[in-house]
C-alpha positions as CSV (number, residue, x, y, z in Angstrom):
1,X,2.3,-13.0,5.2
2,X,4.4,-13.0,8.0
3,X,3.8,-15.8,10.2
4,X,3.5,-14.2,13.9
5,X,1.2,-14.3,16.7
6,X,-1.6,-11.8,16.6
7,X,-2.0,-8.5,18.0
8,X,-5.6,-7.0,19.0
9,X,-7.4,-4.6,16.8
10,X,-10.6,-2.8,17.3
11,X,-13.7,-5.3,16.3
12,X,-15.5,-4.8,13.3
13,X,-18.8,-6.3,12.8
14,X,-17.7,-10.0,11.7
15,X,-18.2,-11.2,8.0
16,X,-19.4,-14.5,8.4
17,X,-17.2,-17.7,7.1
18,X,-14.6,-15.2,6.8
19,X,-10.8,-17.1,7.0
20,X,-8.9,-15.4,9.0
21,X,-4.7,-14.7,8.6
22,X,-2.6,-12.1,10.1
23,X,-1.1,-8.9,8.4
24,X,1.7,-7.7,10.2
25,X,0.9,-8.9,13.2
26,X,-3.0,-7.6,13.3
27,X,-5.9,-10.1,12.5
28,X,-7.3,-9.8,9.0
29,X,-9.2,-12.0,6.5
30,X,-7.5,-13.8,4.2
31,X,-10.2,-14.7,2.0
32,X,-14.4,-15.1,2.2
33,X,-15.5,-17.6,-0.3
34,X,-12.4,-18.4,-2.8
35,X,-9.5,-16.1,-3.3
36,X,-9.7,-16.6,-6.8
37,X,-12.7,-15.7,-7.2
38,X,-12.4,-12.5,-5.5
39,X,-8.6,-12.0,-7.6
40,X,-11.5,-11.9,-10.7
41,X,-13.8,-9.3,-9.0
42,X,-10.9,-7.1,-8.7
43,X,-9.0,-7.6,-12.2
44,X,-12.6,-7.5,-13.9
45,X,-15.4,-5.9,-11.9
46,X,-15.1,-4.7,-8.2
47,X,-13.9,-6.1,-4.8
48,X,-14.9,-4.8,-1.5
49,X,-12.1,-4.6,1.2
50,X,-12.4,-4.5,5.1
51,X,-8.5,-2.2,5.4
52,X,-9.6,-1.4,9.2
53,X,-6.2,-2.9,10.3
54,X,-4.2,-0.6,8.7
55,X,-2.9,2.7,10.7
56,X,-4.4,5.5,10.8
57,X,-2.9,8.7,12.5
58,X,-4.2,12.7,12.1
59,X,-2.3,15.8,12.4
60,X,-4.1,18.6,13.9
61,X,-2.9,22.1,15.2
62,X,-1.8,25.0,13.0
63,X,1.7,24.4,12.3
64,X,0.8,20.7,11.2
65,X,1.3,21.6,7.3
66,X,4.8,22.7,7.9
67,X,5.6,20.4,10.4
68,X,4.5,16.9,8.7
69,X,6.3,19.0,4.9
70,X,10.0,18.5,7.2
71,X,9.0,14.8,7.7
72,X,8.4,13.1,4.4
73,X,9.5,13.0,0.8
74,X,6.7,14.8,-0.9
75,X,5.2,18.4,-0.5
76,X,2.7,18.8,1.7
77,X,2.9,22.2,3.0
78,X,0.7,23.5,-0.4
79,X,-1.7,20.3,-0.4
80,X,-5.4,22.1,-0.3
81,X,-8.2,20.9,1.4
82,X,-9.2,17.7,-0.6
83,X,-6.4,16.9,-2.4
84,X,-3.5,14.9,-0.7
85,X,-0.5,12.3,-1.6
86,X,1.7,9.6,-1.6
87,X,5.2,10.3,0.8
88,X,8.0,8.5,2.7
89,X,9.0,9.0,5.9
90,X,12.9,8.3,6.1
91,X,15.1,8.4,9.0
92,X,18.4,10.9,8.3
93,X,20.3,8.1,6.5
94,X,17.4,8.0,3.8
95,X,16.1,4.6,5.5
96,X,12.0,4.6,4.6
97,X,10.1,4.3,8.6
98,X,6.8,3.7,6.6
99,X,5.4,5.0,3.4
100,X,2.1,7.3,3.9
101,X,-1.0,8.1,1.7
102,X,-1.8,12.0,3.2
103,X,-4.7,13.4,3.1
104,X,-5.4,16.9,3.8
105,X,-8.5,17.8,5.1
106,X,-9.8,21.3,6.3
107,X,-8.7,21.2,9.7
108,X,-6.0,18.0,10.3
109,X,-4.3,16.0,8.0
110,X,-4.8,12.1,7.6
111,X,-2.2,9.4,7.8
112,X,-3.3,6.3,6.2
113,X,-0.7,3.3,6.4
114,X,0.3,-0.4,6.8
115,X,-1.1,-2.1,9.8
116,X,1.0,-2.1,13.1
117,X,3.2,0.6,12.7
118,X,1.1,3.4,14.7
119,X,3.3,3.5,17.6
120,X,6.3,3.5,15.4
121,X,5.2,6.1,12.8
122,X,3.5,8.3,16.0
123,X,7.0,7.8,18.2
124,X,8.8,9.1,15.1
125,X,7.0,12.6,14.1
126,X,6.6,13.3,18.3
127,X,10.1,13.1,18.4
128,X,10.6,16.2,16.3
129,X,7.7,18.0,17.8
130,X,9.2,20.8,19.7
131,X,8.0,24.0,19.8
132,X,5.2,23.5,16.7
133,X,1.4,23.4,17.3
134,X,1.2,20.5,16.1
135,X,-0.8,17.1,18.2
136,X,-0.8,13.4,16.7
137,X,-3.7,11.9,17.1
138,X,-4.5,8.1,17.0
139,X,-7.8,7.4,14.7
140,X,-7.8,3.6,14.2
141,X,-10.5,3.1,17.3
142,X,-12.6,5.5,16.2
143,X,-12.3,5.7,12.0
144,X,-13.3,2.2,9.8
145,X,-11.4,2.0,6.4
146,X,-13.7,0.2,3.5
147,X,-12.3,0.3,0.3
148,X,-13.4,-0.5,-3.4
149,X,-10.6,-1.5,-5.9
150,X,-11.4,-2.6,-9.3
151,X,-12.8,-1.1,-13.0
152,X,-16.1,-1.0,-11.6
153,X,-15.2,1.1,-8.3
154,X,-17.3,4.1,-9.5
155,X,-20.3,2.1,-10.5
156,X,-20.3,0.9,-7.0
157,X,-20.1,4.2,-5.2
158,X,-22.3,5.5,-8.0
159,X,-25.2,3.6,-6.4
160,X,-25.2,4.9,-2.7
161,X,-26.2,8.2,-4.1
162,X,-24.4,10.2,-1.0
163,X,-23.3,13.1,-3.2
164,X,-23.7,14.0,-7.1
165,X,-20.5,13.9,-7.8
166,X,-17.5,12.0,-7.0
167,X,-14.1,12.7,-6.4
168,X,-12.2,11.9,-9.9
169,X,-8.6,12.7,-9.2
170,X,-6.5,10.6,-7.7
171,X,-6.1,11.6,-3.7
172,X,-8.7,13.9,-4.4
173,X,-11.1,13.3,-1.6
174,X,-14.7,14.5,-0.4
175,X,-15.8,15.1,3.0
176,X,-19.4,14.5,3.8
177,X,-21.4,15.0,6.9
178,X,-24.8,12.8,7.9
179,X,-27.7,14.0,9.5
180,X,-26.1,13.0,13.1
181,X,-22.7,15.4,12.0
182,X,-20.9,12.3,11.8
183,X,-18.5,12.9,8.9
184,X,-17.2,10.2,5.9
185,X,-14.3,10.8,3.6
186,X,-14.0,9.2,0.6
187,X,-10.9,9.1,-1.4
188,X,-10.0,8.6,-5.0
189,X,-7.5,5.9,-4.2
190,X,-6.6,3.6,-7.1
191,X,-4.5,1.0,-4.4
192,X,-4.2,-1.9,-7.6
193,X,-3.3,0.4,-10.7
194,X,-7.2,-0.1,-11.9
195,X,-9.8,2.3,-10.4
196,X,-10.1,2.3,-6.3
197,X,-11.8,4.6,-3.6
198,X,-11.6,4.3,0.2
199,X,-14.1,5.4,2.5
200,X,-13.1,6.2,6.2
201,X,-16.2,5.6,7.9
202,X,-17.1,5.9,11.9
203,X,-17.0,2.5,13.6
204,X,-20.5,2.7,14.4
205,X,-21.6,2.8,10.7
206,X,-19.1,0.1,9.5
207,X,-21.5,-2.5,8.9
208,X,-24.3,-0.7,7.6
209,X,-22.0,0.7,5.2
210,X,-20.2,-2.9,4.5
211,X,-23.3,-4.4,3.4
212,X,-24.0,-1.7,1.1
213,X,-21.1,-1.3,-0.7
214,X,-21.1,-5.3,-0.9
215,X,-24.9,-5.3,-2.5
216,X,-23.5,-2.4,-4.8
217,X,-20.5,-4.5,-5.9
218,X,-22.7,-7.7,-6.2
219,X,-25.0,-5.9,-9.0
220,X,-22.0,-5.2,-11.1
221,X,-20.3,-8.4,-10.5
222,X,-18.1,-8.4,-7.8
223,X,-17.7,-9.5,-4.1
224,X,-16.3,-9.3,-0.7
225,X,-12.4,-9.6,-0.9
226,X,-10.3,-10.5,1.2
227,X,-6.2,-8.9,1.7
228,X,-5.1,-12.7,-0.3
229,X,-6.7,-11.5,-3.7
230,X,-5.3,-7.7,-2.5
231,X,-1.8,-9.4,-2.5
232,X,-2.3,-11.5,-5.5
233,X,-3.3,-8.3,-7.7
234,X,-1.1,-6.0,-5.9
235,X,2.1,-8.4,-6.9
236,X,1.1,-8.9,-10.4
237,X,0.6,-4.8,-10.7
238,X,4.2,-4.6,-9.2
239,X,3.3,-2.4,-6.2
240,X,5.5,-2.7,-3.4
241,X,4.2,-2.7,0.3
242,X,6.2,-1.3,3.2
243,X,6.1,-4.9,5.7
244,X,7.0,-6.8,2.5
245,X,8.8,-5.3,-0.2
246,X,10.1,-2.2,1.8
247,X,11.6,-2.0,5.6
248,X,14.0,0.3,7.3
249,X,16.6,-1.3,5.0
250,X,14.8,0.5,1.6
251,X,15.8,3.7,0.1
252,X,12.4,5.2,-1.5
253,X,14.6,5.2,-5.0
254,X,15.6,1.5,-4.6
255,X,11.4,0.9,-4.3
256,X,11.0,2.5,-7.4
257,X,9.2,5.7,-5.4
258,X,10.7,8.6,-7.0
259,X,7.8,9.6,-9.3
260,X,5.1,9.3,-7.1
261,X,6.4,10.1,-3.8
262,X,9.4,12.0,-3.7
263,X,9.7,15.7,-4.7
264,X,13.0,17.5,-5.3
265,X,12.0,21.2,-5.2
266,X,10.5,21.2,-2.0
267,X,11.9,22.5,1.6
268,X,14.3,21.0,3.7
269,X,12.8,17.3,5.1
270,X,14.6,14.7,7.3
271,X,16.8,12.5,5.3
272,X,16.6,15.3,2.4
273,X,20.8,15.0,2.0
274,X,20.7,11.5,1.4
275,X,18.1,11.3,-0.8
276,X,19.3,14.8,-3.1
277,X,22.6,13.1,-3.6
278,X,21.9,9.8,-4.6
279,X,19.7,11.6,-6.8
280,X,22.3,13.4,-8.3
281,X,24.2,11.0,-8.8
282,X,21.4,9.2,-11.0
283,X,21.5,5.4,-9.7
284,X,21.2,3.4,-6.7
285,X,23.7,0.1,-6.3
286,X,20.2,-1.9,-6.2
287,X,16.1,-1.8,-7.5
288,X,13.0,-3.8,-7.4
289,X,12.6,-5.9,-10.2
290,X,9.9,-8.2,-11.3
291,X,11.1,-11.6,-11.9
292,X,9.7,-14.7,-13.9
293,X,10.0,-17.8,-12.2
294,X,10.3,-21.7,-13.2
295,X,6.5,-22.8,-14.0
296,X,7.3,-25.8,-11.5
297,X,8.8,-24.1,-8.9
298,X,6.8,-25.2,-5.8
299,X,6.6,-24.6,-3.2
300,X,6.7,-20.3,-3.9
301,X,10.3,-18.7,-2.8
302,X,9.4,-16.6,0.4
303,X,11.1,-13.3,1.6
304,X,14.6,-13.6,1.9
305,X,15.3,-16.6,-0.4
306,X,18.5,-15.0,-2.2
307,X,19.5,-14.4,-5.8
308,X,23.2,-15.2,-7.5
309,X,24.7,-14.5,-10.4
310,X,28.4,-15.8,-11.4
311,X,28.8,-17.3,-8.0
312,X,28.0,-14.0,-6.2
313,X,25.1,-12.8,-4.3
314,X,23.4,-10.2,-6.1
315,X,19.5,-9.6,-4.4
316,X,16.8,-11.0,-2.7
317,X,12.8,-12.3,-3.0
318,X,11.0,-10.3,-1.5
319,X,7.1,-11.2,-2.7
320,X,6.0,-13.9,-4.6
321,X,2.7,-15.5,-6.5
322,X,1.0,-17.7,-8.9
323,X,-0.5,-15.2,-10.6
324,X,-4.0,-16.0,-12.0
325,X,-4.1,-12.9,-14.5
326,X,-0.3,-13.8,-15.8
327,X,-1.2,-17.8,-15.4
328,X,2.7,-17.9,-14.3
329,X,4.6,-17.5,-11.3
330,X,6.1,-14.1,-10.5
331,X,7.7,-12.6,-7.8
332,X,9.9,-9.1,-7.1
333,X,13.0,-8.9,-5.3
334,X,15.9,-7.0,-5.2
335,X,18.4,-7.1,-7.9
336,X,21.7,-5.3,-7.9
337,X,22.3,-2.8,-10.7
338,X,25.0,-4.7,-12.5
339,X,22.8,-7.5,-13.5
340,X,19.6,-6.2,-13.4
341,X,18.6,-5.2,-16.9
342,X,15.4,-6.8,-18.6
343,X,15.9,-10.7,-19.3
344,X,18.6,-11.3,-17.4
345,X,18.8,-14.7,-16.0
346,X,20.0,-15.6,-12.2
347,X,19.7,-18.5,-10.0
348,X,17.1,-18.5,-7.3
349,X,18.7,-20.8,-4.4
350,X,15.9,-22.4,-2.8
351,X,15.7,-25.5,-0.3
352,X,15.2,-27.6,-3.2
353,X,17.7,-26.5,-4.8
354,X,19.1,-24.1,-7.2
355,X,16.8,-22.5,-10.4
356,X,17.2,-20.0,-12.7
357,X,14.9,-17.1,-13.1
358,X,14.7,-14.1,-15.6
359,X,14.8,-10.5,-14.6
360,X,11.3,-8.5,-15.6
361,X,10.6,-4.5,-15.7
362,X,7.9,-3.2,-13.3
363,X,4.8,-3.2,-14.1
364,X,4.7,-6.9,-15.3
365,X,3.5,-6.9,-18.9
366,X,2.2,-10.5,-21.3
367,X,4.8,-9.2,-24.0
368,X,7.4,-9.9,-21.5
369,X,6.7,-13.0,-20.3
């Protein structure tokens, strides 16, 4: 995580013993108890996660469909109410500004995305707002974000009984309404390539829905998690995160986007050129790769740390763990395309030193370790 003074966020009922770190820039906990322990809940049962610092923007006003479908990489303009997506928003040169989970509810559509970029991500899609009905709206103060990652997700959710049915789809989302008309949307969210919902909640209910989700999770053998054991799985399922693994130096194709966020026979969309041709022409110069490090590499490579290959420099770390589930250490980087096919072996340069390390596909997989 990056290692920078704290901004404020809005105050959530405190967890107590909670560790706290910083993700980008915003307070967060790192961990509760032991972040191993939670890495199991979410690998084998269910983890509860406190995402309150990430963004959270609406779109409201009747042009918003067609307004937000000429900003980002994926349709939106035919999204029905309770369904939604993952999208990029890229500047004209095809450089990602943040990556978005969209919801679209009956009257606005929800942005959901990495902490600290609200003002960036709201400054962006105000600046093309010119004649359109279209407001953005700022949530975060008002909207909590629990979520529940892990094999178990639905048997936690099963047991608050709030509706007979769940949403089953992924980004297919349910809007319910308590007896105060305050409303809660829950969302099929898988966010660690297992099973995963998130539930926007008012502030005022955070805690009373905290400690019953936790309970819930408890009875089928999981826990409070903190973002450590997030990062830990996240890494070792290959997922990269805009702050980390993504910045306005990423083309969504480098990321490895294309499939699940980029559609090709939509309208016209900022950056729509750039991304087309590279398309067309079927290859970027680099991708995200997985990549197997030395088992006594220590301490971790960090973002940045560069890769070489025949005396040139040919990519960059960009995340990196010990992964509990792999019981090696992993990272992803950036690998350009010459050298980047499966098992082939660069040097890591490192303050240590120089070590080599072995090129991976996405997701990381035993039989190729």
């Amino acid at each position: 995580m990056p290692d920078m003074e704290p901004r404020e966020r809005p105050e959530w009922p405190p967890a107590l013993n909670a560790t706290l770190g910083v993700v980008n820039g915003i307070k967060g906990v790192r961990y509760y108890d032991d972040p191993l322990k939670e890495h199991a809940a979410l690998q084998n049962a269910a983890g509860v996660l406190d995402l309150s610092q990430r963004s959270r923007l609406c779109l409201t006003g009747t042009d918003r469909g067609r307004f937000l479908n000429g900003q980002v990489t994926n349709q939106v303009a035919a999204l029905p109410p309770g369904q939604g997506c993952y999208a990029a928003l890229v500047t004209a040169k095809g450089r990602m500004e943040s990556d978005l989970h969209i919801h679209c509810l009956p009257d606005e559509l929800l942005l959901d995305f990495e902490p600290d970029l609200t003002r960036a991500v709201s400054d962006r899609l105000n600046k093309f707002i010119v004649a359109d009905e279209v407001e953005v709206v700022d949530l975060q103060s008002h909207y909590g974000l629990w979520s529940v990652q892990g094999p178990k997700a639905a048997c936690v959710l099963g047991q608050l009984q709030w509706a007979a049915e769940w949403p089953s789809s992924e980004y297919q989302s349910l809007t319910l309404r308590d007896d105060a008309g305050a409303e809660r949307l829950i969302v099929c969210l898988p966010r660690l390539a297992t099973r995963g919902f998130d539930l926007f909640v008012p502030v005022a209910e955070m805690r009373a829905v905290g400690e019953a989700l936790v309970a819930a999770a408890k009875a089928v053998g999981g826990c409070l998690c903190g973002w450590e054991a997030m990062e830990m799985a996240r890494i070792e399922a290959g997922i990269p995160r805009y702050g980390q693994d993504m910045d306005m130096t990423t083309i969504p194709l480098e990321a490895g986007l294309e499939a699940g966020a980029v559609r090709y026979d939509k309208g016209c969309y900022v950056g729509q050129e750039v991304i087309n041709r590279i398309h067309s022409i079927g290859q970027v110069t680099r991708s995200l790769r997985g990549l197997l490090l030395p088992d006594d590499l220590d301490p971790l490579p960090v973002r940045g740390d560069k890769l070489w290959h025949g005396g040139q420099e040919v990519g960059h770390i960009t995340s990196s763990v010990h992964s509990p589930a792999f019981q090696r250490k992993l990272a992803l980087g950036y690998v350009r395309k010459e050298v980047n096919e499966p098992g082939k072996a660069l040097t890591l340069r490192v303050s240590g030193g120089d070590v080599l390390v072995r090129v991976l596909p996405l997701p990381f997989a035993t039989a190729s370790l």
